[in-house]
N, C-alpha and C positions, 0 to 999 in steps of 0.2 A: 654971917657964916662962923664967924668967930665964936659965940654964945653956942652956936648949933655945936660946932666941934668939943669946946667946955666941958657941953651938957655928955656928952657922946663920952668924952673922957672921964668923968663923974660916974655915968652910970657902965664902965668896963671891966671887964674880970679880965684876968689870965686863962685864958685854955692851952690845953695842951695841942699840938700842931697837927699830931699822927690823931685825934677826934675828930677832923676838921674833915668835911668831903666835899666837891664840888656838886653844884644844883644840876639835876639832869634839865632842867630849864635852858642853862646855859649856852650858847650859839657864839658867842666871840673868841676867834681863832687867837692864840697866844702872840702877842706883840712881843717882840724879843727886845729889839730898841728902848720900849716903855718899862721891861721890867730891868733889864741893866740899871737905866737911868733910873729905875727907882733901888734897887739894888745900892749904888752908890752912895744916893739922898739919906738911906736908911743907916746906915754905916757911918755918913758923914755927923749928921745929927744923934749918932748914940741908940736906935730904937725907933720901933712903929710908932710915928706920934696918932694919927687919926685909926681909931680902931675899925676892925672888920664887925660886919652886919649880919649874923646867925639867928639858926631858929632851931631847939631842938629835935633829932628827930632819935629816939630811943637812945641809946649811949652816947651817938654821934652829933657833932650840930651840922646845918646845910648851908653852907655861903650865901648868903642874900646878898651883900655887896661887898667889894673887897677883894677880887677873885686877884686883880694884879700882887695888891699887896701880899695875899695869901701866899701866891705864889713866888713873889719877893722873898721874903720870910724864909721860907720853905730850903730855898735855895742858896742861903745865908747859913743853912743851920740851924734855924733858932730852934727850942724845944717847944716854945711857947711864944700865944702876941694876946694883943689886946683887945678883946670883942666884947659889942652889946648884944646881947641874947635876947632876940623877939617873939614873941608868941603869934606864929603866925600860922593861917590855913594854906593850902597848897593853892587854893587861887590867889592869896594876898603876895605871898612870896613869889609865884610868878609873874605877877602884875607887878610888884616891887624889885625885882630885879629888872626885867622891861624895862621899866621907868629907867632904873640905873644905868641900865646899858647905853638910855638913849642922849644921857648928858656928855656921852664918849663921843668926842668930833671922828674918832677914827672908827666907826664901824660903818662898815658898806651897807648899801641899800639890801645888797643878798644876805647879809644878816639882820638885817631887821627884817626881811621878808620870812627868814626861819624862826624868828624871836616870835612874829605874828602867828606862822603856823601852830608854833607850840600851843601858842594862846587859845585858838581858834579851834583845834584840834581836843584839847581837854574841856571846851566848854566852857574857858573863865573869860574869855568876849564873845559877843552876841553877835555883831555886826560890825560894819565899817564904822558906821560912826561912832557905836562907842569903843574899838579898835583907838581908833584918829584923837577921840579925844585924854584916853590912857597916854598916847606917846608923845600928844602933842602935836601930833599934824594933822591936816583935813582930810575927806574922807577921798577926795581927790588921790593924793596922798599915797592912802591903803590900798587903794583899786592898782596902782602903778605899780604898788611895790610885790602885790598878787601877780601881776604877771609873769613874775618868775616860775610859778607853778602852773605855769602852760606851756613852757620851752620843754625842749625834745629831754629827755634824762641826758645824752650827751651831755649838751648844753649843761646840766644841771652837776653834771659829774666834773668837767672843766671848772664851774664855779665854787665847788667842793674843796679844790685845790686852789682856788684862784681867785677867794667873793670879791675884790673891786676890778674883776675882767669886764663887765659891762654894769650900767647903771640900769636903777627902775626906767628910766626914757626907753632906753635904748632897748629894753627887753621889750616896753608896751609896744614900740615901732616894729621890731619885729615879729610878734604876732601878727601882724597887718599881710607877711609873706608866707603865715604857715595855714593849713599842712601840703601844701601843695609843692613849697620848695624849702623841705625841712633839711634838704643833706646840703642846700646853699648857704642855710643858718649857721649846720654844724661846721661846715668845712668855714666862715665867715670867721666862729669863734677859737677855730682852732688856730687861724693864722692869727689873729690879735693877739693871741697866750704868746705865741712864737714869735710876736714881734714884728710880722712883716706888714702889721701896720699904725703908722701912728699913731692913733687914736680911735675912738668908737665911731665917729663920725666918717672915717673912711673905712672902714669897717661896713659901713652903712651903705655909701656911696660902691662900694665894691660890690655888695649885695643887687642894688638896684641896676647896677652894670649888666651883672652876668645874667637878672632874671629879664 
């Protein structure tokens, strides 16, 4: 990792902060905790040490990786940070960000389910399996994490605001009750949001109660 960061720092320029734009690829909701604490880290040590991952796209470059620190930076003031500029196609930088996204222990299964659509959606995966083998997981996997795009749009709207309200499980188990008791579903997700129940699993058990 060490060599990897070096090399990254060798080949970085200065850009300016206000050319910098975020990837419409992008699906990870802004961690507040994570960018504080990097916030801090940055200010402590003097400066971005590990630079941001661009690609041109006419004046502007396109975040590939880096969106925290970017928005670290950003938020600090700086005028400018330290990026490596890639030459990349709109399929490589969405599969390259993908990739990035999915080294983040904190991203919910509903964000990788939207990271997936994007992909899926413009054409740059084919299928599940080669989906599964881009993120790293089996095609098992991909199928669970599709199931988020069979829930009712409620559902889908609650998780807009809320992506770790329920997991890939818990969405595939609930297809097993729809369409026939979809306002059990919605009404199931909306008390979990509200808290009136512990966990997905009685969430679950509640479901199976009332049908």
């Amino acid at each position: 990792r060490e060599t990897i960061v070096s090399q990254m720092q060798a080949d970085a320029m200065r850009l300016p902060i206000d050319k910098i734009v975020r990837s419409p690829y992008q699906v990870r909701h802004i961690n507040e905790l994570a960018i504080e604490d990097l916030m801090g880290s940055i200010v402590d040590t003097g400066g971005l040490i590990t630079p941001i991952v661009v690609r041109q796209i006419g004046e502007t470059f396109e975040l590939i990786a880096g969106h925290t620190r970017f928005e670290a930076c950003r938020r600090l003031g700086y005028p400018d940070l330290p990026a490596v500029i890639r030459s990349m196609s709109d399929a490589e930088a969405a599969r390259a960000l993908a990739a990035d996204n999915l080294t983040r222990k904190d991203l919910t299964d509903f964000e990788i389910f939207k990271q997936l659509q994007k992909l899926f959606s413009a054409g740059f995966v084919k299928s599940n399996s080669e989906a599964g083998r881009l993120l790293g997981r089996t095609r098992q996997d991909i199928i669970r994490y599709n199931a988020f795009g069979q829930l009712p749009p409620e559902v889908s709207q609650l998780l807009e605001e809320t992506p770790g309200l329920i997991g890939g499980t818990t969405a595939k188990i609930m297809l097993d009750f729809l369409p026939e008791h979809q306002e059990i579903i919605i009404e199931a997700c909306r008390r979990l949001m509200m808290g009136k129940f512990q966990n997905q699993a009685a969430a679950l058990a509640w479901i199976q109660h009332k049908i």
